[in-house]
C-alpha positions as CSV (number, residue, x, y, z in Angstrom):
1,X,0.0,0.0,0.0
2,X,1.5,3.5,-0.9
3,X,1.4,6.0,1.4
4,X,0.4,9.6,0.9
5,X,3.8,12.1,1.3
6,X,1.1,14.3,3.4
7,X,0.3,12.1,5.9
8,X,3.7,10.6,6.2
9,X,5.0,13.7,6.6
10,X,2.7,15.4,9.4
11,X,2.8,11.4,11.0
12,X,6.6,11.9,11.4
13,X,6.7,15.7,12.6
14,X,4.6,15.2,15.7
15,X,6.4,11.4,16.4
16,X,9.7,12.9,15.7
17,X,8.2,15.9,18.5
18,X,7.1,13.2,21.2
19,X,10.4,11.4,20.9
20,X,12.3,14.5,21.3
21,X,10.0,15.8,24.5
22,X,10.4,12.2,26.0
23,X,14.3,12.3,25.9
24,X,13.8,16.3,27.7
25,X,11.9,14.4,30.3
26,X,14.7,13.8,32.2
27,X,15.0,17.2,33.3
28,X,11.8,17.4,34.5
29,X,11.1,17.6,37.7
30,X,15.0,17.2,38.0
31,X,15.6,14.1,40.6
32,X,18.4,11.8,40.9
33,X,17.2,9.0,38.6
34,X,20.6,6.9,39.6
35,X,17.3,5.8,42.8
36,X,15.0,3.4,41.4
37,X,12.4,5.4,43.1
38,X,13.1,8.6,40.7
39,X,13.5,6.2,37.4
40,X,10.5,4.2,38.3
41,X,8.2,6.2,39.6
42,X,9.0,9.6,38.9
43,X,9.9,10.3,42.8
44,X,6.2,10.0,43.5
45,X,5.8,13.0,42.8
46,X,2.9,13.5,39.9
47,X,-0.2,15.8,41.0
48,X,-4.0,14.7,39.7
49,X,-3.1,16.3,36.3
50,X,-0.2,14.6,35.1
51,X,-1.7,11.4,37.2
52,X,-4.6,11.6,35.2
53,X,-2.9,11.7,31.8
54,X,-0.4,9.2,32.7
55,X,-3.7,6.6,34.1
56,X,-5.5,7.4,30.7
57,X,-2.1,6.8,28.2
58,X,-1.5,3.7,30.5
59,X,-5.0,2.1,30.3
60,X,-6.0,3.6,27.0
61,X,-3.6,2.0,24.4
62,X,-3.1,2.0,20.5
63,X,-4.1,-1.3,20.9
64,X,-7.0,-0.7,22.4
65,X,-7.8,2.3,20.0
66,X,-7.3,-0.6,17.1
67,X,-8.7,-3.7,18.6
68,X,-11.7,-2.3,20.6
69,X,-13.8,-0.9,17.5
70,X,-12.1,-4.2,15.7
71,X,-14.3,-6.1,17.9
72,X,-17.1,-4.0,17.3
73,X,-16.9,-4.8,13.8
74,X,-16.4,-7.9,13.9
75,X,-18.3,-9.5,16.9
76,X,-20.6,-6.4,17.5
77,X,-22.5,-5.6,20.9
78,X,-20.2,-8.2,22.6
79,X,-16.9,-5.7,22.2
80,X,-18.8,-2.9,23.9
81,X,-18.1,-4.6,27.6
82,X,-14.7,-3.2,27.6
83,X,-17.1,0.3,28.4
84,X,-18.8,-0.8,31.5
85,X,-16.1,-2.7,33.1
86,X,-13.9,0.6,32.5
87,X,-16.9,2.6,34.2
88,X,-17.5,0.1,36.8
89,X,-13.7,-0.3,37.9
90,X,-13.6,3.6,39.6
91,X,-15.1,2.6,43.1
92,X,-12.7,0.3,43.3
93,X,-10.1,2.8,42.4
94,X,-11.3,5.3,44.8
95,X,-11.6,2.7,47.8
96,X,-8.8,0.5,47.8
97,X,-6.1,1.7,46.0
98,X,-5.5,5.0,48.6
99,X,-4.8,2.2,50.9
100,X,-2.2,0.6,48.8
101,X,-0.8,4.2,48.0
102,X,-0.8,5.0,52.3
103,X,1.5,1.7,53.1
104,X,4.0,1.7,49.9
105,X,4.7,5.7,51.1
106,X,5.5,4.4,55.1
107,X,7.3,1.3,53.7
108,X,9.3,2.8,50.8
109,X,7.3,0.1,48.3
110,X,8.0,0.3,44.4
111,X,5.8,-2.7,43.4
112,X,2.6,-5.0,44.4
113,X,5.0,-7.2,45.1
114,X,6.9,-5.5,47.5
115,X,3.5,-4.7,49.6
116,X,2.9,-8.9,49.3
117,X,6.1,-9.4,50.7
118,X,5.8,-7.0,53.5
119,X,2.5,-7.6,54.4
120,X,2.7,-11.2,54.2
121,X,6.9,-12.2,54.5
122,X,6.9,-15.0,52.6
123,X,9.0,-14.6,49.3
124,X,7.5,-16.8,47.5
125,X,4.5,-15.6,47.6
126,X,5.6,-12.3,46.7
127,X,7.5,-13.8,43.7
128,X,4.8,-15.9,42.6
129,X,3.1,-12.3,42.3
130,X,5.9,-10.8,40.6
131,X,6.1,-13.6,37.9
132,X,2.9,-13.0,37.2
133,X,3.2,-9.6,36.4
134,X,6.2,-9.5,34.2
135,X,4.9,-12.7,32.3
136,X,1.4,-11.0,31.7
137,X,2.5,-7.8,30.9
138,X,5.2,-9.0,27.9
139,X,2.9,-10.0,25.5
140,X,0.8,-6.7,26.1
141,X,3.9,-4.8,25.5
142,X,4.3,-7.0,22.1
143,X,0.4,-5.9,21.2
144,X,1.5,-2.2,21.1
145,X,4.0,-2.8,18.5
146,X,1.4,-4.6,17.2
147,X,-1.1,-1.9,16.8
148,X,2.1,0.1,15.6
149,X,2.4,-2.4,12.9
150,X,-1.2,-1.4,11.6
151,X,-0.3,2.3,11.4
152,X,2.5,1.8,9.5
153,X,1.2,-0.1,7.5
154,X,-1.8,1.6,6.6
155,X,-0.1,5.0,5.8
156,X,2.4,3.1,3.7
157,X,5.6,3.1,5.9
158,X,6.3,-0.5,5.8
159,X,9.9,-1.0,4.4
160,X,11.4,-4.4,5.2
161,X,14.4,-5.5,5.4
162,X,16.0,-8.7,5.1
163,X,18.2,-9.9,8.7
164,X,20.0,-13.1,9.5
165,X,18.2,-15.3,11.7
166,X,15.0,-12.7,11.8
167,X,13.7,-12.9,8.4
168,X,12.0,-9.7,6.9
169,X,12.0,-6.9,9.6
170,X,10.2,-3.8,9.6
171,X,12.3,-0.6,9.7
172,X,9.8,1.8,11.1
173,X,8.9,-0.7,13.9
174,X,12.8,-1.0,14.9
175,X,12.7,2.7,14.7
176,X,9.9,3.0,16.7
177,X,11.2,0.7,19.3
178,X,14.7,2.6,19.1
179,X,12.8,5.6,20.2
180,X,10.9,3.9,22.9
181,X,14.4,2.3,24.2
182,X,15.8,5.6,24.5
183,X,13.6,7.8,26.1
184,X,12.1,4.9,28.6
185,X,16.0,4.8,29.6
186,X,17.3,8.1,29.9
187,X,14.1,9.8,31.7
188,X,11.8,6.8,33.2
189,X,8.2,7.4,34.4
190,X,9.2,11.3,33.9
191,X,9.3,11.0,30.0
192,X,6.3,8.8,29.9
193,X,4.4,11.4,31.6
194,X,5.5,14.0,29.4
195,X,4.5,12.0,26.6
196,X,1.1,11.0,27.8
197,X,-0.1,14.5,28.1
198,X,0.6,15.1,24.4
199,X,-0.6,11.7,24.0
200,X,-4.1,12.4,25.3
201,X,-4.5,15.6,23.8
202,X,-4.3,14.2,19.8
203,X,-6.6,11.3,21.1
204,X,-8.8,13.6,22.3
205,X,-9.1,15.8,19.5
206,X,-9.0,12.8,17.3
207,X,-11.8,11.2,19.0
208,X,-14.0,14.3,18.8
209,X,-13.3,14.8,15.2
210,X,-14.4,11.1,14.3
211,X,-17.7,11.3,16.2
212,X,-18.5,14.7,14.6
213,X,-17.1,14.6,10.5
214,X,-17.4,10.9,10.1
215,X,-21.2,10.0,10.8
216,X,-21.7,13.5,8.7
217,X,-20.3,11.7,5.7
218,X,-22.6,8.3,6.8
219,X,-25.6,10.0,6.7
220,X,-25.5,10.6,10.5
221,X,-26.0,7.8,13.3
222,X,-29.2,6.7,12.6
223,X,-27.8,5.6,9.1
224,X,-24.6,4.1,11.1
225,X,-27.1,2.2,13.2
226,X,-29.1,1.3,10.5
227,X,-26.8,-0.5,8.9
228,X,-25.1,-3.2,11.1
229,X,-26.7,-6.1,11.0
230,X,-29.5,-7.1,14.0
231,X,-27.0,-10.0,14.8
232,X,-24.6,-7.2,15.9
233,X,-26.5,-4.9,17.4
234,X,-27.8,-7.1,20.5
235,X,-26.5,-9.8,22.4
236,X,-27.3,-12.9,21.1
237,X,-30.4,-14.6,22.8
238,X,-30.1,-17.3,25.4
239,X,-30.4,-21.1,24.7
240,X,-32.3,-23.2,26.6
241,X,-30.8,-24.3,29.8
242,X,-28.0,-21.6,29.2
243,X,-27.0,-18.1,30.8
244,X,-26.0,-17.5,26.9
245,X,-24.0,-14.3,26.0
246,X,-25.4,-12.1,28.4
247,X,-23.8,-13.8,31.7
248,X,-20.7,-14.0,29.6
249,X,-20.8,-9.7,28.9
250,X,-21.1,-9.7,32.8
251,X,-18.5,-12.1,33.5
252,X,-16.1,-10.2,31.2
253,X,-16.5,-6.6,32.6
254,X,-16.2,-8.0,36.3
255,X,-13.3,-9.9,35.4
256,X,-11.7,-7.4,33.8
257,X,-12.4,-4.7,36.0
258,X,-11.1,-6.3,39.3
259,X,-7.9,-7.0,37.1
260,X,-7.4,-3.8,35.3
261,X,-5.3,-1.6,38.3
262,X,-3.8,-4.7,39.3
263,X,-1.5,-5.1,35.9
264,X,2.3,-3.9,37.0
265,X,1.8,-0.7,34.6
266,X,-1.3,0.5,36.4
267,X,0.4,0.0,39.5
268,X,3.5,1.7,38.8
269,X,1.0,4.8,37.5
270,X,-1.0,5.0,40.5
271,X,2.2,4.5,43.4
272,X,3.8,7.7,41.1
273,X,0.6,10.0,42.7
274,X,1.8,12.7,45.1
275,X,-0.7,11.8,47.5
276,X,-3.9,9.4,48.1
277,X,-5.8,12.3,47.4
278,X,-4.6,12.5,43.8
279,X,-6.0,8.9,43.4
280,X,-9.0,9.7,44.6
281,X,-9.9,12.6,42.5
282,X,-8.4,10.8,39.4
283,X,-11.2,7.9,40.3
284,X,-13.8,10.8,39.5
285,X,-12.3,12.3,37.0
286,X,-11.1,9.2,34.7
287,X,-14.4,8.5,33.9
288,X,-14.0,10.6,30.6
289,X,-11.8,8.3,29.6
290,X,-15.0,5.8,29.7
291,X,-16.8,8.4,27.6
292,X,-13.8,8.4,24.7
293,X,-13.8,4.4,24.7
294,X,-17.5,4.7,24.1
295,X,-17.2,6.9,21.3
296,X,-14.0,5.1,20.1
297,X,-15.6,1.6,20.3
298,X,-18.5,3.0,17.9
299,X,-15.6,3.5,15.1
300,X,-16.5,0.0,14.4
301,X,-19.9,0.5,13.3
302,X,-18.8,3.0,11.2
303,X,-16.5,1.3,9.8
304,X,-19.1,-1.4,9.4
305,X,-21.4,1.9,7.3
306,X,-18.9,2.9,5.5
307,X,-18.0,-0.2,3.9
308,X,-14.3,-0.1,3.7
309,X,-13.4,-3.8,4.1
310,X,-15.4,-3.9,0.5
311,X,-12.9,-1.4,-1.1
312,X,-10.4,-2.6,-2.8
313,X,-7.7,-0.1,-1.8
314,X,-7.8,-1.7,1.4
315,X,-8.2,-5.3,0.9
316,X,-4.2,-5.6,1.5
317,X,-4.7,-4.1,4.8
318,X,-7.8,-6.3,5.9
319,X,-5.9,-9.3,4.1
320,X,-2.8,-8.8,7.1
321,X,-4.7,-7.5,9.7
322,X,-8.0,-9.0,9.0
323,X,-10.9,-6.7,11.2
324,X,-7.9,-4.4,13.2
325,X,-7.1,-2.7,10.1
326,X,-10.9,-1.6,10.2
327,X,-9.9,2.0,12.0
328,X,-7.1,2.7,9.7
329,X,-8.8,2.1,6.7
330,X,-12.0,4.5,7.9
331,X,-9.9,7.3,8.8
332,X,-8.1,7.0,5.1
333,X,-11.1,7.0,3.4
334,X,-12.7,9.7,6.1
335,X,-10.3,12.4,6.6
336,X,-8.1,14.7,4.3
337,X,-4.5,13.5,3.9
338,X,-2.9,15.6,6.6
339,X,-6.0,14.8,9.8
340,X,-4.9,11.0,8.7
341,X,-1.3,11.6,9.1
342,X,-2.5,13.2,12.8
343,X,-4.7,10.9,13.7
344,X,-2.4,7.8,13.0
345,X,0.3,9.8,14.9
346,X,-1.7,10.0,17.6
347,X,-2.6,6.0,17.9
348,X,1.1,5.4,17.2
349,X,2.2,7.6,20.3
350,X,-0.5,6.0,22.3
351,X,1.4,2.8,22.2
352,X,4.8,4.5,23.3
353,X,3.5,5.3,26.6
354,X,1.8,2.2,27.6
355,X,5.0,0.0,26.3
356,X,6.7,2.3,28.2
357,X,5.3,2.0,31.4
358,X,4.8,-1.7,31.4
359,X,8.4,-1.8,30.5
360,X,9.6,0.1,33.2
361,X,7.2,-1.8,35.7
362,X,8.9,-4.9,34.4
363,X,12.4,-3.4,35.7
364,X,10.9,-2.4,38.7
365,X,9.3,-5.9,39.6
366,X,12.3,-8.0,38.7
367,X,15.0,-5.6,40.3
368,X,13.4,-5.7,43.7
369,X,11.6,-9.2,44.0
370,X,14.0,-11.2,41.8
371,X,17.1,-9.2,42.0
372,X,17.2,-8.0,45.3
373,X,15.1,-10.5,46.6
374,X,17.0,-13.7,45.7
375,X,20.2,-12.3,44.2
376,X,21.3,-9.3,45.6
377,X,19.8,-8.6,48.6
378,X,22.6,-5.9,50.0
379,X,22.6,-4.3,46.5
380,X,23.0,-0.5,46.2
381,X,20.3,1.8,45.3
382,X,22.0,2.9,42.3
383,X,22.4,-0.7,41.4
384,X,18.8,-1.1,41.7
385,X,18.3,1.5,39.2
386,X,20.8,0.1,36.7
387,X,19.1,-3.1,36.7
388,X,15.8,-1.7,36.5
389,X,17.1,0.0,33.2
390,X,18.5,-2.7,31.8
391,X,15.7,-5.3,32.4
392,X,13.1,-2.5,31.2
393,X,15.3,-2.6,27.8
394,X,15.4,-6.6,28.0
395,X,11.3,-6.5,28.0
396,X,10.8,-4.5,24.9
397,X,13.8,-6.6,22.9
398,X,11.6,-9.3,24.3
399,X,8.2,-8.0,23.4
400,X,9.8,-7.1,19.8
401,X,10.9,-10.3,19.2
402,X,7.6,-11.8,19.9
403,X,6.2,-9.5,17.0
404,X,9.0,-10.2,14.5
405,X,8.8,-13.8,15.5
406,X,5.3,-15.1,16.4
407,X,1.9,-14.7,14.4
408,X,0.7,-11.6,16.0
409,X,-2.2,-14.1,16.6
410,X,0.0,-15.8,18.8
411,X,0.6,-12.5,20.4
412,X,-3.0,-11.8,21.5
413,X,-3.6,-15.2,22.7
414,X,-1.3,-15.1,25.1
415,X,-2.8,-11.8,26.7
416,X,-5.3,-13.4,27.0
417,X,-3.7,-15.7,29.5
418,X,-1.8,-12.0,30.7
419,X,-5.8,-11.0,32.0
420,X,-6.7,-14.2,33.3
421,X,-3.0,-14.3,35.1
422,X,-3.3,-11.2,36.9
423,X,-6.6,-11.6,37.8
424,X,-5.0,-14.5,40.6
425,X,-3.3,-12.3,41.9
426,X,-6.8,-10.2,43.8
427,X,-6.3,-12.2,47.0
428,X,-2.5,-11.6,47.6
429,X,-3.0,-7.9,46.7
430,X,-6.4,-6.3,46.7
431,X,-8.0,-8.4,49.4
432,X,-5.0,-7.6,51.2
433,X,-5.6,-4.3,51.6
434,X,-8.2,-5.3,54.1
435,X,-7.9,-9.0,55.0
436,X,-4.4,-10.8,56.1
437,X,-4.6,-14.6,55.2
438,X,-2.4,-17.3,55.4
439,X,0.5,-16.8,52.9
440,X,1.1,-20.3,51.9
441,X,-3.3,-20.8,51.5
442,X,-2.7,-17.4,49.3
443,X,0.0,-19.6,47.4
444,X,-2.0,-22.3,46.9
445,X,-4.9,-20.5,45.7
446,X,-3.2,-18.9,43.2
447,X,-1.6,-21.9,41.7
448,X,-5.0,-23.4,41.8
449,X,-6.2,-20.4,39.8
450,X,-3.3,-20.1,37.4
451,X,-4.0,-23.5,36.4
452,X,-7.5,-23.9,36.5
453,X,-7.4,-20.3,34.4
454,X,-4.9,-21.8,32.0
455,X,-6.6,-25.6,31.6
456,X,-10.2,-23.4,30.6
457,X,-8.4,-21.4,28.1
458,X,-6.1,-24.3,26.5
459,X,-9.9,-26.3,26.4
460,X,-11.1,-23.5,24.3
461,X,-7.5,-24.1,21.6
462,X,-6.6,-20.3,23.1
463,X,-9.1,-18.5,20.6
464,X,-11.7,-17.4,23.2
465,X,-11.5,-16.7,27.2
466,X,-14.9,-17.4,28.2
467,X,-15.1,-20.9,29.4
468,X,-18.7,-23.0,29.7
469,X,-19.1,-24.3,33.2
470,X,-22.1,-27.2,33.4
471,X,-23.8,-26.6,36.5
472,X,-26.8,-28.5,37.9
473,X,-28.2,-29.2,34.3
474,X,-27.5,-25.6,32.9
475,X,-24.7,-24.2,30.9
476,X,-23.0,-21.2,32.8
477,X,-20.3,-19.3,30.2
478,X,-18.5,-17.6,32.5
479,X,-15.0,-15.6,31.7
480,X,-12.3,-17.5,32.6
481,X,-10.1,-15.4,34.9
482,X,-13.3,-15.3,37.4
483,X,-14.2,-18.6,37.3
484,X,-10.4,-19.2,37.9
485,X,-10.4,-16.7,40.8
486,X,-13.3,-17.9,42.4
487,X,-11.5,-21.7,42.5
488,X,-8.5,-19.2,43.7
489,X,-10.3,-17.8,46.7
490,X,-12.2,-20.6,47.3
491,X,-8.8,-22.8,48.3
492,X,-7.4,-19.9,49.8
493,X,-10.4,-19.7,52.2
494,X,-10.5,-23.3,53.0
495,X,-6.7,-23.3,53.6
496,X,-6.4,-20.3,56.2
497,X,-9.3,-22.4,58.1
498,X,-7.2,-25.4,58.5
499,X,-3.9,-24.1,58.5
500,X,-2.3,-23.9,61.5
501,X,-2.0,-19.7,63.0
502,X,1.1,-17.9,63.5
503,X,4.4,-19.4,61.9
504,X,7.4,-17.1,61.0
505,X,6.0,-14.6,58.5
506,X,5.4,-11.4,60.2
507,X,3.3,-8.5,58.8
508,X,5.8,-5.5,58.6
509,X,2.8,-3.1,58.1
510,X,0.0,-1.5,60.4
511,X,-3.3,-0.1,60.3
512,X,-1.8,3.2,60.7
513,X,0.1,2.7,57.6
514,X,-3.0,2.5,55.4
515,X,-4.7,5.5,56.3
């Protein structure tokens, strides 16, 4: 597909701008980012604005921007319950995650893992959370190269080359992760944040231009509506003796929203807040977020009305990317040459900050629960920061690798494994918060979720996550990472009860440290 000099050109001026503002990040907000606390968290030091930009560019990915309306399009009504579960996750923001904010302050904590292992002292539970982090949150890096991948493609930047031992590689993407390498290494979280404000202000106006100029040229939304087919437009009804797809949209929002702050990246975001405060307004103010993945998840109808994957200037595009080049081909044939070149800059930087801060919260997890908690325990805390650096750098080679290597199907299955992963660890972290059990039942449980979890979704040949359960004569399709959790508690529960008290793990924390 040949691109359109236009576009390319206005594309690379604002990435070219972003790269250039994330490498100035590290002076600002000058802090000594030889401390892993500077690096990795931007000295916790981020008020509800830049909090609130750097939650959004961390939650709100390309990827997301891509595959969200590519589910629309493709499976219709059942892609819209990435909205609710994104609405529905802010009381649980606003309640529990102050708390975790209030004992990682007193205790110096860089990581969910850290808290487990203080609250809990039993390393292996707090690697066992750890793990499970940096393995969930690898292939999510890989998906926003991914959703790169589609930009580039689609404005007509994809120059190969050949490499021993890698095959045909894509320049722009090692560019692209070039770029991230540098900046995520030379200013941390500080660069990131920097980023995500400009970040959020081309989605924005992106966004806002899409839902105004686009169902203009449809006809408006009644014509939108009018023409995605019933099948799409409602959940499909329920079978006899079946819960059918509607338990399964509840299943996936709850899922998904008890896992969503727990991912290392959202974590790292939130401990970087000033104060509990700022995570408490930020729980009433993210909601706009909701409101842009609404309107963004509604790009798939319209792609659906405009009828793109029947032009033939894009069948290339749908032919490699299948229904995620749905978004890319609408705003080509939507917008003039130079609001494309925007726009696609603006989903393309929307990956950098995301990869960026899962990267980073990858350094942070392994440098202080595998590092420092099995290797190097009297290490420095400017050795702490150089191994952060280095294992942040490690993750994206990794995550690149998987996207020059593996089918980028590949790729999404195993985030889907990623969600239903970090949804075991609720018990050792969230419940936590409130409730100290026995660390080896909390062990136990989660293995018992990580497996069950994992069993469901290898059932299913990894091509769906929502598992049917046969209860009592009825068919239950539940999502797996609750059904998983729910085994995971369950055994956890039953444990602590027959456990014997006390033992040697001591809880280094108090109730005055969560307040």
């Amino acid at each position: 597909m040949s691109g359109n000099p236009v576009t390319i050109g206005v594309f690379l001026a604002l990435f070219v701008l972003v790269a250039l503002l994330g490498l100035f990040g590290s002076r600002w907000r000058a802090g000594d980012l030889s401390q892993l606390h500077e690096w990795g968290l931007g000295g916790r030091s981020f008020g509800t604005l830049i909090t609130w930009f750097l939650l959004g560019g961390d939650l709100y990915t390309a990827y997301t921007f891509i595959a969200v309306p590519a589910l629309m399009f493709g499976a219709g009504a059942m892609g819209f319950f990435a909205v609710p579960y994104a609405s529905l996750m802010y009381p649980v923001l606003f309640m529990a995650f102050p708390r975790l904010w209030s004992v990682a302050k007193s205790h110096g904590y860089i990581t969910a893992a850290d808290f487990v292992q203080g609250r809990f002292g039993h390393r292996g539970l707090s690697l066992a959370i750890a793990v499970t982090g940096m393995v969930a949150v690898l292939p999510y890096i890989a998906l926003q190269l991914v959703g790169m991948q589609v930009v580039f493609a689609a404005i007509g930047m994809n120059y190969m080359i050949a490499v021993p031992l890698l095959g045909q590689v894509s320049v722009p993407l090692v560019v692209a992760f070039a770029v991230l390498a540098g900046f995520t290494y030379t200013s941390g979280l500080r660069g990131t944040a920097l980023i995500a404000v400009v970040k959020d202000i081309l989605v924005y106006i992106t966004v806002l231009a899409a839902i105004i100029i686009i169902p203009a040229e449809l006809g408006g939304y009644s014509h939108v509506f009018a023409a995605m087919p019933a099948e799409k437009l409602t959940l499909a009804p329920a079978p006899e003796h079946s819960l059918g797809a509607g338990f399964s949209y509840v299943t996936l929002a709850a899922g998904s929203l008890l896992a969503l702050f727990l991912y290392p990246h959202s974590v790292t975001g939130l401990l970087s807040s000033s104060s509990r405060h700022v995570i408490r307004r930020n729980a009433i103010v993210l909601p706009a977020y909701s409101v842009a993945l609404a309107l963004i998840a509604l790009l798939g109808y319209m792609a659906v009305a405009a009828g793109v994957e029947r032009m033939p200037e894009y069948a290339a595009g749908f032919a490699a990317y299948k229904a995620n080049f749905a978004v890319p081909a609408l705003f080509l044939h939507a917008f003039p040459a130079w609001f494309a070149g925007f726009a696609f800059a603006a989903i393309a930087i929307g990956a950098l900050v995301p990869a960026a801060i899962m990267s980073i919260a990858c350094g942070n997890l392994f440098t202080r629960n595998v590092y420092k908690g099995f290797i190097a325990p009297d290490c420095s805390s400017a050795a702490e920061a150089r191994m952060a650096k280095l294992v942040a750098f490690v993750a994206k080679l990794g995550a690149l690798f998987l996207v020059l290597e593996m089918d980028t199907t590949y790729a999404i299955q195993l985030q889907l494994l990623g969600g239903i992963w970090i949804c075991q660890t609720v018990p050792a972290v969230l419940l936590a918060l409130y409730v100290r059990l026995n660390p080896w039942a909390l062990l136990a449980g989660w293995a018992a979720g990580i497996g069950s979890g994992t069993w469901m979704v290898a059932q299913l040949g990894f091509q769906g996550s929502t598992y049917p359960l046969h209860i009592l004569g009825w068919t239950v399709p539940c999502y797996a990472a609750l059904s998983a959790l729910v085994l995971n508690i369950a055994v956890a529960v039953v444990l602590h009860l027959v456990l014997p008290r006390g033992g040697a793990q001591k809880d280094e924390t108090v109730a005055g440290d969560y307040v």
